[in-house]
N, C-alpha and C positions, 0 to 999 in steps of 0.2 A: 284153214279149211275153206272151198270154195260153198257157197248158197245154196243148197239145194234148193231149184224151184219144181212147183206140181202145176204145171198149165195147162188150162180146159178151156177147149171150144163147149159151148153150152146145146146149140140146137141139134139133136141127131149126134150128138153125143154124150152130154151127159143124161139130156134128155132126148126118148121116142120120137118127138114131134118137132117141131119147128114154134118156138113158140110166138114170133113176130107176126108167122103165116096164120098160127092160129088166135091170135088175138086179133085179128081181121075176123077172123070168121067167127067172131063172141062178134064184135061189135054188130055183125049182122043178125047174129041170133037178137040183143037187146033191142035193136030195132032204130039202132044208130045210124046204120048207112041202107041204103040200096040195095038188094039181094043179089039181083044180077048184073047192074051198073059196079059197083063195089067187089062183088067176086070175081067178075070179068078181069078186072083191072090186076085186082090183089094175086090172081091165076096167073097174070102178066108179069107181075112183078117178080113173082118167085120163082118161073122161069128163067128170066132173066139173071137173075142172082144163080142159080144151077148151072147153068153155061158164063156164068162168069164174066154178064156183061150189065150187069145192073148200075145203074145211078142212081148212086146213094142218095143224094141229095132230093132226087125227086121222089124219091120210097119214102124218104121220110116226113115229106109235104105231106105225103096222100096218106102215109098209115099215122100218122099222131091229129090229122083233122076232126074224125070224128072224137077224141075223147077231148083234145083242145076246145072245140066249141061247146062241151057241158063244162068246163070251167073244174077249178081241184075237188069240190067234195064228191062232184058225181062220180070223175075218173075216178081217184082216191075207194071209191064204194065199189063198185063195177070191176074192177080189177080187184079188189077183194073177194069176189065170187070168181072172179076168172081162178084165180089161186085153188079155190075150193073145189071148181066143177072140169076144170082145165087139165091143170099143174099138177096137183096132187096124186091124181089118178094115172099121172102118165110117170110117178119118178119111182125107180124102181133101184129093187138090193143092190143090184149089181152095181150100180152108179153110186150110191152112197157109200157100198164097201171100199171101191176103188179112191174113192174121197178120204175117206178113213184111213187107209193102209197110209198112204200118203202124210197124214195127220202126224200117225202114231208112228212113222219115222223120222221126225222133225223139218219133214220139210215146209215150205212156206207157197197155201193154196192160193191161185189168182186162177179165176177167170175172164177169159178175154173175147167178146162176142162181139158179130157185128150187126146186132140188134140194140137196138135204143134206150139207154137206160130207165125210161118209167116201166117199159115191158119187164126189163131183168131182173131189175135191181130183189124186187121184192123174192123174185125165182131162185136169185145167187144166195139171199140169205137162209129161204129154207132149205136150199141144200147143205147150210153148215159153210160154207168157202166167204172165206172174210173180207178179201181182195179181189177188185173188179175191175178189167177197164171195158166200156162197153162204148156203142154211139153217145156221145154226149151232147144235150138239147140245149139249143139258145134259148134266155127265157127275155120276154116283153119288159116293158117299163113297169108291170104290174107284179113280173116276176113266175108270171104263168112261162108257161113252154110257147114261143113263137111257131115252131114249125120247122125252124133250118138248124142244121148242124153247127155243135161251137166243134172249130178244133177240127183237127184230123178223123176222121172216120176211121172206127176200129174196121178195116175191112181191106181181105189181100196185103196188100202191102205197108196198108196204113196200119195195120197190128204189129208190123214191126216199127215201125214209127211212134206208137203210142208206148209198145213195150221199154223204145228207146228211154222214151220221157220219165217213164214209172220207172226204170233203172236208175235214171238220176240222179231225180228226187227222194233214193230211197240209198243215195250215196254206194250203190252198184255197179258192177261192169260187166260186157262179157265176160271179160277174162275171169271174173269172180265170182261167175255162177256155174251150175250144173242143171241145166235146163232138160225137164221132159215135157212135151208139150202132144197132146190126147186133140187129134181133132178125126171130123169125117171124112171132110169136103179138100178137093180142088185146092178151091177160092185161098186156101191157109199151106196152102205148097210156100209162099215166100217166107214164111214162121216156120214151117214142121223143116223146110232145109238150112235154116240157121243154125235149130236147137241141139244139142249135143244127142239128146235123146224124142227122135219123132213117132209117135205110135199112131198109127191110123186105127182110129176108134171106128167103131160100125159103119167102112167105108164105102163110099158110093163107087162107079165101077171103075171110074178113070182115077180114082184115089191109089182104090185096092192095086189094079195094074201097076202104079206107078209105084206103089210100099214095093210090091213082087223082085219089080224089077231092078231097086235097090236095097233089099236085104233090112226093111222095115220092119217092126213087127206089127200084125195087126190083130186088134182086139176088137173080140165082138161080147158087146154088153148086153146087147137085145136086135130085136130087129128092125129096121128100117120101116116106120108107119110112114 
C-alpha cells in the first residue's frame, strides 16, 4: 500500500492570517523595530511574496533582525505572547477538523511553509501536525540564529526540493505516496501540480482561477484576513 500524505501550506491556510507578516507587526507592537520605517518595508515584503517575486534571502535578514538582536530568552518570551495574543485567536474548527480527519485516517500530517522556523515551529505544534519542513535558519558560532538561510528555502519551487529530501530520508518515493497537499497561494503551483491530490485551500484569485480551470477542488475554511 502506497503513503498516504496530508500536506498543509500553514499561512492563509491553515491559518486566517499570515503569520511571518504578522509577527512583523508584534514586533512593532513590542517596540522592537520602527513603526513606519519597519511596516513600510515589511508591506514591501509581503507584496512581493503575493506577486511571486520575493527574495527569500533578503526577507529573512530583515524579519529575524529584530528578535536576533534580543538574543534567546527575550525571542523565546515574546513569541510566547505572540502564541497567546496572535495565534491562538486566529486558529479556528474548521482547520483543526480538517487536521483531524486526516489523523484519524491514518495518514501521515507534514507541514510545509515558506516561513522561517522560529516563527512556525511553535504554530505547527499547537496545531497537533508533527512534521514540518519550513525556512531553516543558519545559527552563529554561539548557536543563535545568524540571519541567512541553511539549505534550500521551503518556497515555490524549493518545497518541492525540500519535500524531495524529507522523502528520502524517511526512505520514500513518489512512486510510494499518495500525496494531498491544502495550499492558498500562487507561489505553491510547483507542489499543488506534482501531488496526486491538490486542493486550493481559501484561494487567492489567481489560485482559485487556475483550481477552476483544471478541475481542482477548492476548500474554503474561512476567510481571507
Amino acid at each position: 500500500m502506497k503513503t498516504r500524505l496530508a500536506l498543509f501550506d500553514l499561512d492563509h491556510t491553515l491559518l486566517p492570517i499570515d503569520s511571518d507578516y504578522a509577527w512583523g507587526q508584534f514586533t512593532i507592537d513590542l517596540g522592537w523595530t520602527d513603526p513606519i520605517e519597519f511596516g513600510r518595508r515589511n508591506d514591501e515584503f509581503y507584496a512581493q511574496y503575493q506577486a511571486g517575486t520575493l527574495d527569500i534571502h533578503a526577507y529573512v535578514r530583515f524579519a529575524t533582525e529584530a528578535f536576533r538582536l534580543r538574543g534567546p530568552a527575550q525571542a523565546q518570551s515574546a513569541h510566547q505572547r505572540f502564541m497567546r495574543e496572535v495565534i491562538e485567536p486566529a486558529i479556528r474548527p474548521k482547520a483543526l477538523d480538517l487536521i483531524e480527519r486526516h489523523r484519524s485516517a491514518g495518514d501521515r500530517l507534514l507541514v510545509i511553509t515558506a516561513t522561517n522556523e522560529f516563527v512556525t515551529r511553535p504554530v505547527v505544534e499547537r496545531l497537533g501536525v508533527p512534521e514540518m519542513i519550513a525556512v531553516e535558519l543558519e545559527r552563529d558560532a554561539n548557536g543563535w540564529y545568524s540571519g541567512e538561510v541553511k539549505g534550500v528555502p521551503s518556497m515555490r519551487e524549493g518545497k518541492v526540493q525540500r519535500l524531495n529530501q524529507w522523502l528520502q530520508s524517511q526512505g520514500l518515493s513518489w512512486d510510494g505516496i499518495d500525496a494531498t497537499f491544502y495550499s492558498d497561494s500562487t507561489n505553491d503551483l510547483p507542489l499543488l501540480s506534482l501531488v496526486q491530490h491538490p486542493v486550493a485551500t481559501n484561494p487567492d484569485a489567481r489560485l482559485r482561477e487556475h483550481a477552476r480551470q483544471h478541475g481542482w477542488p477548492i476548500l474554503e475554511l474561512f476567510e481571507r484576513e
